[in-house]
C-alpha positions as CSV (number, residue, x, y, z in Angstrom):
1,X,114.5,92.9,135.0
2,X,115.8,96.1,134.8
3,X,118.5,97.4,137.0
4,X,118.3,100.0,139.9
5,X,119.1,103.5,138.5
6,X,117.9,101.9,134.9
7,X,114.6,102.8,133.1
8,X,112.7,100.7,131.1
9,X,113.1,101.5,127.4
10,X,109.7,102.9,125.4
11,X,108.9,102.0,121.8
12,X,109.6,103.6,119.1
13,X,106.5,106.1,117.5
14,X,106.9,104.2,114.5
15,X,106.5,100.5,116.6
16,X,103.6,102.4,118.2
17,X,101.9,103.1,115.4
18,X,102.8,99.6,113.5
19,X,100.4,98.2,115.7
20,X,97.8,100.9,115.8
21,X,98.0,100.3,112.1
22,X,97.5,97.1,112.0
23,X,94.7,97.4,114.4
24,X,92.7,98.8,112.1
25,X,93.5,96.7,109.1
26,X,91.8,94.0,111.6
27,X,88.8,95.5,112.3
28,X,88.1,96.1,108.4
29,X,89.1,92.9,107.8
30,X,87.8,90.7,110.5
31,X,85.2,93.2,112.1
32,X,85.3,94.1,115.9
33,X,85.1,90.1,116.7
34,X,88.5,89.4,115.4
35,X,89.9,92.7,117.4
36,X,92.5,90.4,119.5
37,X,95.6,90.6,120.8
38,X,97.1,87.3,119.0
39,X,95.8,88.9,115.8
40,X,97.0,92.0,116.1
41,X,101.0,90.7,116.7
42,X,100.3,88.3,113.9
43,X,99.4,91.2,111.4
44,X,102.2,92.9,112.3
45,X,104.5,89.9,112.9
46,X,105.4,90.1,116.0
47,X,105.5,88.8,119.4
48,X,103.3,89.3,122.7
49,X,106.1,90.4,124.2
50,X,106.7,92.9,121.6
51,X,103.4,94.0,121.9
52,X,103.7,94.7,125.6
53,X,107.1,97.2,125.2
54,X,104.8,99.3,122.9
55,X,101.7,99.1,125.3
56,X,100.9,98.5,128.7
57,X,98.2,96.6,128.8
58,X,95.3,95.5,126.0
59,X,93.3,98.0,127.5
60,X,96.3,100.6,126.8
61,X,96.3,99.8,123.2
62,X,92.9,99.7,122.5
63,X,92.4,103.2,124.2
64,X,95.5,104.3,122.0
65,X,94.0,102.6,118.9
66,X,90.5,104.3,119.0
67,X,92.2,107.7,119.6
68,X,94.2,106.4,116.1
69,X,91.4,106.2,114.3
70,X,89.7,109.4,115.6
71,X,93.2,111.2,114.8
72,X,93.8,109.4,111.7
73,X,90.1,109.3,109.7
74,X,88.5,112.4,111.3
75,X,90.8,115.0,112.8
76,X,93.5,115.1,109.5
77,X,91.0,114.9,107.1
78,X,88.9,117.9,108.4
79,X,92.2,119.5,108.8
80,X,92.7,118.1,104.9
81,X,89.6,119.8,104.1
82,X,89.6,123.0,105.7
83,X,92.8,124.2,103.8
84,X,90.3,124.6,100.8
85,X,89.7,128.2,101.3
86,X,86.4,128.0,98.8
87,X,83.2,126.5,100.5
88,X,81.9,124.8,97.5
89,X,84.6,123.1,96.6
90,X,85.4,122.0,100.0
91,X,82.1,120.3,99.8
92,X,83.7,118.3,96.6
93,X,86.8,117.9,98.7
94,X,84.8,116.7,101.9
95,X,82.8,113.8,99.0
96,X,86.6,112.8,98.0
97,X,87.4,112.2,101.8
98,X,83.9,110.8,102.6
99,X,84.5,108.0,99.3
100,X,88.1,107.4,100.8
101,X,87.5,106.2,104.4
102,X,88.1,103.2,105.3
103,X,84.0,101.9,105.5
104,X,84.8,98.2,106.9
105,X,86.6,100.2,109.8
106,X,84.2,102.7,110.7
107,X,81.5,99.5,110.2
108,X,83.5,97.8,113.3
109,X,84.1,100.6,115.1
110,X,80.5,101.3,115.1
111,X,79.8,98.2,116.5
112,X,82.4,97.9,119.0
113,X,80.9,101.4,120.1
114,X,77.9,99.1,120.9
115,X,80.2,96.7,123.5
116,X,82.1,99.9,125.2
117,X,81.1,103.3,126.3
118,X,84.8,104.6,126.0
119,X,84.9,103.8,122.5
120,X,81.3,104.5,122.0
121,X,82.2,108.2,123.2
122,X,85.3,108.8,120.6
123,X,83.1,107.9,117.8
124,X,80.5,110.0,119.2
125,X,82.9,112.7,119.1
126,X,84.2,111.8,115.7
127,X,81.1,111.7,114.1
128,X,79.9,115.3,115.9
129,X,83.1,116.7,114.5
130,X,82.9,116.1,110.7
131,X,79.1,117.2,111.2
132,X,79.8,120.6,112.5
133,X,82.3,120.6,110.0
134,X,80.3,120.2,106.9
135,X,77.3,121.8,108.9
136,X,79.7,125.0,108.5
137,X,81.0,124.6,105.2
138,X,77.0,124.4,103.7
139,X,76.1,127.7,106.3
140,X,79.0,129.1,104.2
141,X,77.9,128.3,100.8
142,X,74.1,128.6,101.8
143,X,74.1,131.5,104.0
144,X,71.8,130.1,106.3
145,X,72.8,127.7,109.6
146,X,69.7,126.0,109.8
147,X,69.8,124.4,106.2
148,X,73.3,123.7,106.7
149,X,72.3,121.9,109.5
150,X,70.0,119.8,107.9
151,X,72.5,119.0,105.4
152,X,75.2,118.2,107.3
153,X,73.3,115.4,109.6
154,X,71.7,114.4,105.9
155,X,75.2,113.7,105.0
156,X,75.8,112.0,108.3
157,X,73.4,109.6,107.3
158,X,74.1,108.7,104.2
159,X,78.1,108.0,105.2
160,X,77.0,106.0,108.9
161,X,74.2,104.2,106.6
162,X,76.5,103.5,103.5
163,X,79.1,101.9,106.5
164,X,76.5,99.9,108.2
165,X,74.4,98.9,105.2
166,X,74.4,95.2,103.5
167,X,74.3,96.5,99.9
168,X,76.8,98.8,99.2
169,X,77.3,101.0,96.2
170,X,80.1,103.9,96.2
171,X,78.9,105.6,92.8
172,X,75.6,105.9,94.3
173,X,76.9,107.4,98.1
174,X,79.0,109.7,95.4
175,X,75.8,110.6,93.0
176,X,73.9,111.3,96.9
177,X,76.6,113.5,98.0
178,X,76.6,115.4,94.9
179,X,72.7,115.8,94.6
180,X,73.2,117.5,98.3
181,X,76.0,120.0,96.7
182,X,74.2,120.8,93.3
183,X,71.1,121.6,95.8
184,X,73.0,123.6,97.8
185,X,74.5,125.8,94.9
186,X,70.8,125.9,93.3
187,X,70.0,127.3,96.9
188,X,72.4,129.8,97.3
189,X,72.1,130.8,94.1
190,X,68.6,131.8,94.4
191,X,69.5,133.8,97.5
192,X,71.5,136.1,95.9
């Protein structure tokens, strides 16, 4: 118990984010089902009690870890992406980020999304961002919002389906994402 006058101590950022880590090393591996607390200390070999000086509550950390992920696989990489100054080849850029999530992740999230709103609303979110994001990229190459548009949510698709799909084949999401480019270019190209 801690002493009149004294406050508790607060983890460190870097025990903070040892667990949020973690956290998502356990839903690729073991799906949303094996998202548990017991799991979680064990990946990062630690104790309960360990677990509760870095968070509140479960509820604290998975609020934390969802925010994480949205920080970690979406907001940084778009950030990643938009330092290409050239629109084309920030739609290569944007295929080398799209190969490099982590799938089995974004597979559980998308089915813990299914179990709770809260969650079900950051990936919402997620997903809405890296569409407007590409959806401006291709109105950039193309010259023409409503195409862009179409390819962006196109590209949605083929990344949400790749994640949730039985049969997965990253050369072929690659080759998919390419074919969307190349048709993009031809567009533009025949524009001008």
């Amino acid at each position: 118990m801690t002493s009149p006058g004294k406050k508790r101590s607060t983890a460190s950022h870097t025990a903070r984010r040892r667990y949020l880590d973690a956290g998502l090393q356990v839903l690729a591996d073991q799906g949303h089902a094996g998202l548990k607390q017991a799991t979680v200390c064990a990946a990062v070999g630690a104790t309960t009690g360990s677990f509760y000086h870095a968070f509140p509550s479960w509820s604290d950390y998975t609020s934390a870890l969802i925010r994480h992920w949205r920080t970690e696989q979406s907001e940084r990489p778009i950030e990643q992406a938009g330092a290409e100054p050239d629109p084309a080849r920030r739609l290569d850029v944007l295929t080398v980020i799209a190969l490099s999530l982590p799938h089995d992740t974004e597979a559980a999230i998308r089915v813990w999304a299914e179990h709770d709103s809260d969650v079900r609303a950051v990936q919402e979110e997620a997903d809405e961002q890296r569409r407007q994001f590409i959806a401006e990229t291709y109105a950039q190459v193309l010259g023409d919002r409503v195409l862009a548009d179409r390819f962006a949510t196109a590209a949605m698709y083929l990344l949400v389906g790749y994640e949730n799909g039985t049969y997965r084949s990253r050369e072929t999401l690659e080759w998919a994402f390419r074919v969307f480019i190349e048709q993009a270019v031809r567009d533009a190209a025949d524009r001008a």
